[in-house]
C-alpha positions as CSV (number, residue, x, y, z in Angstrom):
1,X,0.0,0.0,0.0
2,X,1.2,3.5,-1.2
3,X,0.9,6.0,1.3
4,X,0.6,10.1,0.4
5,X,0.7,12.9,2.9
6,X,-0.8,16.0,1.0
7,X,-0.7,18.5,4.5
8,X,2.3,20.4,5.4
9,X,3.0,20.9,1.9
10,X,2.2,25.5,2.5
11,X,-0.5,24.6,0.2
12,X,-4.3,25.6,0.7
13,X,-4.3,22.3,1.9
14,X,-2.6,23.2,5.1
15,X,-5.3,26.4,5.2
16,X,-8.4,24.5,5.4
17,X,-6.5,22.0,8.2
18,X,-6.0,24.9,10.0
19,X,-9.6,26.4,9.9
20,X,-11.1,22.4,10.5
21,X,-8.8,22.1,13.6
22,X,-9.3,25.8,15.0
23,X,-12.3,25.2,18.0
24,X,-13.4,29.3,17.2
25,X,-13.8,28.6,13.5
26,X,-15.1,25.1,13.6
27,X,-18.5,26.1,15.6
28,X,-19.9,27.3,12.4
29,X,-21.5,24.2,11.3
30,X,-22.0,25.9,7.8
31,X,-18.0,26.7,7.1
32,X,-17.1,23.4,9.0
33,X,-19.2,21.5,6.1
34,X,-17.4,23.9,3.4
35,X,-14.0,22.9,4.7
36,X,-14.4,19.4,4.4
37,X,-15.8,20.0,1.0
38,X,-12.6,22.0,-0.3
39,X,-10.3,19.6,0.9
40,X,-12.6,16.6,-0.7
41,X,-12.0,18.5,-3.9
42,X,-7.9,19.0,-3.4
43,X,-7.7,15.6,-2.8
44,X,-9.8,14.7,-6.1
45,X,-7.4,16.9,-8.3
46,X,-4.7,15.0,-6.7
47,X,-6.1,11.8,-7.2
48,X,-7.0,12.9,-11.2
49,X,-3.2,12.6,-11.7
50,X,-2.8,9.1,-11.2
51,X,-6.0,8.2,-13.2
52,X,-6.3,6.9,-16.9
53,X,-6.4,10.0,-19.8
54,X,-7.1,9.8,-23.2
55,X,-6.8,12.2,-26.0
56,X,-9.9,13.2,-28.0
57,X,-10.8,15.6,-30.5
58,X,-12.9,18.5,-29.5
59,X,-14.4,21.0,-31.9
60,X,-14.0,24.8,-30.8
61,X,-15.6,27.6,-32.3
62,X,-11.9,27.9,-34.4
63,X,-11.0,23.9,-34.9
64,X,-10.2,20.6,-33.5
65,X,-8.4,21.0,-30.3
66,X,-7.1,17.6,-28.9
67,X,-6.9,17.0,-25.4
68,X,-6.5,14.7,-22.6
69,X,-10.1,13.6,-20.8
70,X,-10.8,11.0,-18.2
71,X,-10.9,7.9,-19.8
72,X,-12.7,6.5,-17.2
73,X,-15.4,7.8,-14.4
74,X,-13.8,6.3,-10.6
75,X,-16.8,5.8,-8.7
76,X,-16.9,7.1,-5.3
77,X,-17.6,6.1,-1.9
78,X,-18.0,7.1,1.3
79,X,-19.5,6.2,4.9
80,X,-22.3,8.0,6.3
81,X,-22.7,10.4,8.2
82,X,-19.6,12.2,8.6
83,X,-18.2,12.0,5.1
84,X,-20.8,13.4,3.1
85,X,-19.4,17.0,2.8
86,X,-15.9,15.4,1.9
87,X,-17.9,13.1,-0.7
88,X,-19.8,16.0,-2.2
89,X,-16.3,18.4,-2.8
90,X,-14.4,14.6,-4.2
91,X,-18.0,14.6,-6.7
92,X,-17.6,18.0,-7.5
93,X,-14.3,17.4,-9.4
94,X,-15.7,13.6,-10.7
95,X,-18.9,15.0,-11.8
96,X,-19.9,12.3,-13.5
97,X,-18.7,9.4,-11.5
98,X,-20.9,6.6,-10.0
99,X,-21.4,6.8,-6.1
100,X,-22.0,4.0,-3.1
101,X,-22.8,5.0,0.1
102,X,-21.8,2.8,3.5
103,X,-23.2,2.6,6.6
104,X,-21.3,1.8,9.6
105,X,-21.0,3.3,13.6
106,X,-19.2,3.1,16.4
107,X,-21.5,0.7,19.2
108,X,-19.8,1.0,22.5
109,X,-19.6,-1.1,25.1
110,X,-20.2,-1.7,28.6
111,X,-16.4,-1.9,29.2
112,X,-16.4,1.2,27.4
113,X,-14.7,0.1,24.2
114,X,-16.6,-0.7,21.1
115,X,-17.2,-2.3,17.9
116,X,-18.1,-1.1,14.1
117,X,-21.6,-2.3,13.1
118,X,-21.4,-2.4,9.3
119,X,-25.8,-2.2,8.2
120,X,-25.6,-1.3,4.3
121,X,-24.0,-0.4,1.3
122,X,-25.5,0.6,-2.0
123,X,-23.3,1.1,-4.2
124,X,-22.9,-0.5,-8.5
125,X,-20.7,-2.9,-9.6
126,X,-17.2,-2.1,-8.8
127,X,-15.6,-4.9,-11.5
128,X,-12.3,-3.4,-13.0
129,X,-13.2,0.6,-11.5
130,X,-11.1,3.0,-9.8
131,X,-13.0,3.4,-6.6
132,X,-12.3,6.6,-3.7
133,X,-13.7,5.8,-0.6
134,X,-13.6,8.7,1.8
135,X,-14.0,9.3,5.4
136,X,-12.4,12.5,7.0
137,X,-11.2,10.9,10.2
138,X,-9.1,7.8,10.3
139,X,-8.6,7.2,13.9
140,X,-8.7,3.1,14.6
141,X,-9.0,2.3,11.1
142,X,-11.2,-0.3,12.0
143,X,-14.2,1.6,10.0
144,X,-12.1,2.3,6.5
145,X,-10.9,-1.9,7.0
146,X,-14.5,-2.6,7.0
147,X,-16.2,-0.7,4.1
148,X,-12.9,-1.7,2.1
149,X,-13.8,-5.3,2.7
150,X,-17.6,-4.5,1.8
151,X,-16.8,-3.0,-0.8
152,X,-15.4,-6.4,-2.8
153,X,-18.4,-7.9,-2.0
154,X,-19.4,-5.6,-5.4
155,X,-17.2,-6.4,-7.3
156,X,-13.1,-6.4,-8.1
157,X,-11.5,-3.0,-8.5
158,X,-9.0,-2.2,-10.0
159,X,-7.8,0.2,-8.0
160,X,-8.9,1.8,-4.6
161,X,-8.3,4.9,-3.1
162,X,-8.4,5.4,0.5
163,X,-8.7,9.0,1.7
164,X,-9.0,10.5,5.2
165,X,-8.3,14.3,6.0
166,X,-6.8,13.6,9.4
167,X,-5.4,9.9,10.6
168,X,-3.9,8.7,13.6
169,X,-0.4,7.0,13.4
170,X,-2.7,3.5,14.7
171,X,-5.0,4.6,12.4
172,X,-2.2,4.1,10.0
173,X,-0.6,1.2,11.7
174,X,-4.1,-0.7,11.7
175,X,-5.2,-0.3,7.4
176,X,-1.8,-1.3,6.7
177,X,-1.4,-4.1,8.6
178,X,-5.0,-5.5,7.9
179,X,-5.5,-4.7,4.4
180,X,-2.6,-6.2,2.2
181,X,-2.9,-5.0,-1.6
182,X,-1.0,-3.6,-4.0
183,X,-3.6,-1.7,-5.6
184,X,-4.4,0.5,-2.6
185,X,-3.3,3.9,-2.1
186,X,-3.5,5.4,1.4
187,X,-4.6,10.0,1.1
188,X,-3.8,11.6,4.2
189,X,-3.9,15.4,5.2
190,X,-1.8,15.3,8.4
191,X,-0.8,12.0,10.7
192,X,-1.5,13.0,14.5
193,X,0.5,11.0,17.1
194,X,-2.2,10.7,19.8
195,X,-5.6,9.4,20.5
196,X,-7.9,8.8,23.8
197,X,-9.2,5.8,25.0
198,X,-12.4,6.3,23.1
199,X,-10.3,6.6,19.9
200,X,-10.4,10.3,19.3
201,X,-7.6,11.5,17.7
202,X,-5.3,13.9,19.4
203,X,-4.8,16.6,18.9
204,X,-7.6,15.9,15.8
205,X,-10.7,18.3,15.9
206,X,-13.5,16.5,17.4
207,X,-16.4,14.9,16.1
208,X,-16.3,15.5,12.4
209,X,-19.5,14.2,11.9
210,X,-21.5,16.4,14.9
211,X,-19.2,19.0,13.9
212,X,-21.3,19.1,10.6
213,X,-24.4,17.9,11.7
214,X,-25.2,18.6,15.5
215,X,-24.9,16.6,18.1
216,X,-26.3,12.7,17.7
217,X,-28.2,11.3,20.5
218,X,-26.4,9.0,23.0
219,X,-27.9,5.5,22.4
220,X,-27.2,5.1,26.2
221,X,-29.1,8.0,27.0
222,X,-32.6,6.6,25.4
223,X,-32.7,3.7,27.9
């Protein structure tokens, strides 16, 4: 697995970071969403590069210009809730690519640990595609392990990117020791050293997903 750090680059990459980490800026739910959404499209472009061209004639007012287009649409996934806004800035730049959506949460335990429920996917036949599956936070990895195993239940890609904004180094640690292919790249903004003993990532920026959202009820609560 290839592994590419796009923060710290002093690129507007580092600038949205910055604004998604910053406690003042972050309590405006609105720019939050927009943030993510900015860096999902970075992280498209980025992506673009390593993706299958083609040249084609296109007719201008003037003449035939030829130029490189996509030869192929990737098709894009994500896991609900938190990576939407991420998912809508990656679509933005693939404007015509095919989508599948993942759900999958955190269910705690008595002991105070917990365990990723996977419920559904939709998502189209992923046989020979490029396929970007997003979530903004990588903090045990356990989630991203679990929709990349889902996802071959679809089909055999033929190439699949992973992208996160902001990982763990466990996070890290955990995808590359449990998922062993060739054809996986790892996109990361920024690799944070720490994370609690809920698996928040430290220093991180919270909750991504209530962060966007609002708050979600506490399952424990409704009991």
């Amino acid at each position: 697995m290839e592994i590419k750090v796009l923060g710290n680059t002093h690129s507007m990459i580092d600038q949205y970071l910055a604004e998604l980490r910053d406690i003042g800026i972050q309590q405006d739910s609105f720019r939050f969403r927009e943030n993510l959404q900015r860096l999902g499209e970075l992280f498209a472009f980025e992506i673009s590069k390593t993706l299958e061209f083609e040249v084609r004639e296109v007719t201008t007012p003037l003449g035939i210009a030829k130029v490189p287009v996509l030869a192929k649409q990737p098709v894009l996934a994500t896991i609900l809730r938190a990576g939407l806004p991420m998912h809508q800035g990656i679509l933005r730049i693939f404007d015509k690519a095919e989508n599948a959506f993942i759900s999958a949460y955190r269910k705690y335990t008595e002991n105070g640990g917990f365990d990723i429920e996977f419920e559904y996917m939709s998502s189209p036949s992923l046989d020979g595609k490029v396929v970007i599956l997003s979530d903004p936070m990588l903090a045990s990895g356990m989630s991203m392990e679990i929709s990349y195993h889902a996802l071959q239940a679809k089909g055999t890609p033929s190439h699949i990117h992973l992208v996160s904004i902001i990982s763990s180094q466990q996070g890290v640690d955990y995808v590359t020791s449990h998922i062993k292919d060739e054809n996986v790249t790892l996109w990361l903004g920024a690799i944070d050293e720490g994370m609690t003993s809920k698996s928040y990532i430290v220093p991180g920026l919270g909750d991504a997903g209530d962060l966007a959202y609002g708050e979600k009820m506490d399952s424990k609560k409704k009991k």
